[in-house]
N, C-alpha and C positions, 0 to 999 in steps of 0.2 A: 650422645651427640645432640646438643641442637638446632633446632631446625635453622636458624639462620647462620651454623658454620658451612652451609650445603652452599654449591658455586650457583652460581646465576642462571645454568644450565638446565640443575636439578632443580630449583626454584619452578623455574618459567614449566617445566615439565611435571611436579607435583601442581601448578595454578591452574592445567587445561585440563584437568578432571576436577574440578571443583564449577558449581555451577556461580553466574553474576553473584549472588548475595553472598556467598561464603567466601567468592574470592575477597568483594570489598572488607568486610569482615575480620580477615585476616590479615588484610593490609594495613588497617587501623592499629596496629600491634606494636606498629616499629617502622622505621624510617626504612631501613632496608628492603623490608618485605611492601610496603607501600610503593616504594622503586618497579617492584616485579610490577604489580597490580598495572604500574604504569606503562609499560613496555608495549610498543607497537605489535610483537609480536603474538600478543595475546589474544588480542583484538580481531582478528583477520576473519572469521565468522561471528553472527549478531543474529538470536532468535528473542522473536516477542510474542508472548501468547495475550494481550490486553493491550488497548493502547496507553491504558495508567503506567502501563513498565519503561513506557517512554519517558519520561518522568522526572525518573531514579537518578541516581549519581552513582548507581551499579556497572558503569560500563565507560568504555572511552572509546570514544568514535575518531578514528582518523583517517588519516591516505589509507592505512595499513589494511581495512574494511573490504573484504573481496566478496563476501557472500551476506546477503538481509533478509531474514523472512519476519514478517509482521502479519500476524495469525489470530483471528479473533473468533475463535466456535463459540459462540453464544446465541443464547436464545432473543435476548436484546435485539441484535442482531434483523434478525427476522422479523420481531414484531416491534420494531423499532427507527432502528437506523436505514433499512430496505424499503419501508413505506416511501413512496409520493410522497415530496413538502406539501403540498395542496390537500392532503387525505389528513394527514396529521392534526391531532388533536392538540391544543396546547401545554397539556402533560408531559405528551412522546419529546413538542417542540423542547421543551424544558428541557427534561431529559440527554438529549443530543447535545444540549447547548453548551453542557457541560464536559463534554468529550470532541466537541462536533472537527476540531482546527488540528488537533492534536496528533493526529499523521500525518497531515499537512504541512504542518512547521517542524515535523522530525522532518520530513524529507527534503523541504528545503533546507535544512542544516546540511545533511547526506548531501545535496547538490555543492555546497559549499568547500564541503570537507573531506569527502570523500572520492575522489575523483580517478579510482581505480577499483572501484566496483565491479564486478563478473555478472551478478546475479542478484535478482530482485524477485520477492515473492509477496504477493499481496492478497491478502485471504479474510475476507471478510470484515474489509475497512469501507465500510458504506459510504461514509462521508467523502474519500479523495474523489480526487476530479480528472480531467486528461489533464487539463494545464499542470497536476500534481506531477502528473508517469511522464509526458515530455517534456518536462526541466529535468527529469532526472535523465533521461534519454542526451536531451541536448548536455548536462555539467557531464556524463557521468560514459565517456565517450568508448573504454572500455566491454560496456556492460553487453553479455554475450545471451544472455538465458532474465529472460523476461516472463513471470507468471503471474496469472492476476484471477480471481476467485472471488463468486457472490459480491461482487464492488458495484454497485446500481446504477454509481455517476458516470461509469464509463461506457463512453462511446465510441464509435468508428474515429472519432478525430487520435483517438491513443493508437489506433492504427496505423493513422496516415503519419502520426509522430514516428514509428517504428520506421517508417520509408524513408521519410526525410531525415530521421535524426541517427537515426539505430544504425551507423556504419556497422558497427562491429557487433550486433544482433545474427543469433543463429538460431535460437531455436525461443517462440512466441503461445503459452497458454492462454487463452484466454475461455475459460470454464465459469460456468451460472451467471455471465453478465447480460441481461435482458435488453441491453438496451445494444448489444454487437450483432450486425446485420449479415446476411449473408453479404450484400455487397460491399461492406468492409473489407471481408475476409477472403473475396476475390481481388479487391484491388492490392492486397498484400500478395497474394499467389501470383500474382498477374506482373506487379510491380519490382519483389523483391521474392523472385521463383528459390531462393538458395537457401529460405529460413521455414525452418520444422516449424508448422503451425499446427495448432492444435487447438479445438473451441467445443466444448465439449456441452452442450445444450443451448450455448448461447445463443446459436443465432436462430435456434426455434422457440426460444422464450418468446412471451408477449412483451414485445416494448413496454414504456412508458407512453400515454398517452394522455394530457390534461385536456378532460373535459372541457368543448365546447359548451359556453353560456348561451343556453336555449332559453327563446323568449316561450314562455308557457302558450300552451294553444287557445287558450280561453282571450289571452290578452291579444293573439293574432289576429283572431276572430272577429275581437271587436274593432281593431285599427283596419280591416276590410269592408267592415260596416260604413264605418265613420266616412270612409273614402271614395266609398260606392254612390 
């Protein structure tokens, strides 16, 4: 028997144990099988371990998208994309430039297209921003399980996003982001008492803090002289 005498049923249910690449793959083969690759129902969970795989033409993003995790364990990461702009060498700057937008414009796609979303997970995307997590908060009105990991740019404002946008928010990780304060994470307990919050180092990290431009003491010394 060949594979495309199988009903549409059996299709779609030999496609969800094939991973992205093999299913595109296989749908290259034949107009039929291309059909399956196409079906909304395929689509309803979306894992990313890079954000190059954002990319790809391995996957189709639509209403149909209930669950996203965007997963970046790299070393990069750490001695990269996690540095202070201001500490950054123009190497690292180089570096990021090349990656830097590119969870950012996946997820305004997501805000776009995806507008029944459950759950979001964001793990180790240094570069998004809050304005990134509240457009997805605001398009994506569904979204019930919010996770966010080692992200540097977020702040207390992705918090206050959850309050005012996150109706349908119930349960909030927000784990290794340095820059979530304890009183963020009161004003969410305080404000929206009904959602499982969870921070798991964050708010005993050392923030972000860019150095103050101190005038050297020699040169104080002498505009004391001068004046004296």
């Amino acid at each position: 028997m060949h594979l495309t005498q199988l009903n549409r049923e059996c299709l779609l249910h030999l496609f969800s144990f094939l991973d992205k690449d093999s299913r595109r793959s296989l749908s290259l083969t034949c107009h039929q099988l291309r059909g399956v690759f196409l079906d909304p129902c395929l689509w309803t969970l979306l894992h990313f371990s890079s954000p190059c795989q954002l990319k790809r033409d391995n996957f189709v993003l639509g209403p149909s998208l209930r669950y996203l995790t965007i997963s970046w364990y790299s070393s990069r990461v750490l001695q990269v994309c996690n540095i202070e702009d201001w500490l950054k060498s123009s190497f690292q700057k180089d570096i990021c430039s090349k990656h830097e937008n590119l969870v950012s414009t996946f997820l305004a796609h997501v805000c776009h297209m995806c507008p029944n979303l459950l759950s979001l997970t964001l793990s180790g995307c240094g570069h998004i921003t809050d304005q990134d997590v509240i457009s997805v908060l605001r398009s994506c009105r569904k979204l019930c399980c919010l996770h966010i990991e080692n992200c540097v740019r977020i702040t207390d404002c992705s918090l206050e996003g959850v309050v005012a946008y996150g109706g349908s928010v119930k349960e909030v990780k927000v784990d290794f982001c340095r820059n979530i304060t304890q009183a963020g994470l009161q004003t969410v307990r305080h404000k929206r008492p009904g959602i499982q919050l969870s921070a798991e180092r964050s708010a005993d990290m050392i923030p972000d803090s860019k150095p103050e431009v101190r005038v050297p003491l020699r040169r104080t010394l002498q505009k004391v002289l001068q004046f004296s």
